[in-house]
N, C-alpha and C positions, 0 to 999 in steps of 0.2 A: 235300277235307277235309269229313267228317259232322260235320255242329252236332249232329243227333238224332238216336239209334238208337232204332229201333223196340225199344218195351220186352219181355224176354223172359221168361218164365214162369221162375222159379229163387227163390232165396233173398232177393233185393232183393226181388223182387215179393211174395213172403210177409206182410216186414214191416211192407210200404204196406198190405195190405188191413186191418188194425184201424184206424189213421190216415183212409183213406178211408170207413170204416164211422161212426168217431166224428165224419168231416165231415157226412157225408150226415143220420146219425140222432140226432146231438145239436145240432151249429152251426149246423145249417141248418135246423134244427125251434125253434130258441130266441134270443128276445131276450137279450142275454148284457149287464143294464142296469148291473151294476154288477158289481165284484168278488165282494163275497161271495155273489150272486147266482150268477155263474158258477161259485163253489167247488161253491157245493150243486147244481147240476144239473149240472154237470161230475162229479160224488163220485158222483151218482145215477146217471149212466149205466152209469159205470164198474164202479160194485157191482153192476149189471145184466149188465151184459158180460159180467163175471169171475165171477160168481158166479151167475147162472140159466140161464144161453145155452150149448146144449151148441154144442162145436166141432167139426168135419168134423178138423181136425187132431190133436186128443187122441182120439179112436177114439167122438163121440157124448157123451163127457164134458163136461160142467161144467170151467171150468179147477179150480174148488174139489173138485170129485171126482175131479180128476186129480193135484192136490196130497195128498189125502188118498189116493189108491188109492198110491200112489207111497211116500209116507209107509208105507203098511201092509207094503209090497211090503222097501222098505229096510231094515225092522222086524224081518221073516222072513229075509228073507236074513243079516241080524247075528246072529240065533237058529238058523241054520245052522252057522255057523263053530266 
């Protein structure tokens, strides 16, 4: 019986890598001294993340210029029909 499978490149492994990013470049860079403490630098990274950091998985986009190219995209195609 395996206790551990060697982990394998797919869909699970996807959605550890923002989890592991927010370990590495937020928890582990910050004293986290009190709650509302942690809201706001937890709030900052995250609007950093999602909002200036292009992604290798959205084609180099921004997820906010993947929301909006999407939005335009959905827009035209209704103005299609």
């Amino acid at each position: 019986m395996a206790l551990h499978r060697p982990q394998q490149a797919g869909p699970e492994c996807l959605r550890r890598e923002p989890h592991g990013r927010f370990r590495d470049e937020c928890l582990n860079e910050h004293v986290l001294r009190n709650l509302p403490a942690a809201r706001r630098i937890i709030e900052a990274w995250r609007r950093d993340y999602n909002g200036r950091r292009p992604h290798t998985s959205l084609g180099g986009l921004t997820p906010a210029e993947f929301a909006t190219r999407s939005n335009k995209v959905q827009m035209e195609n209704r103005a299609q029909l």
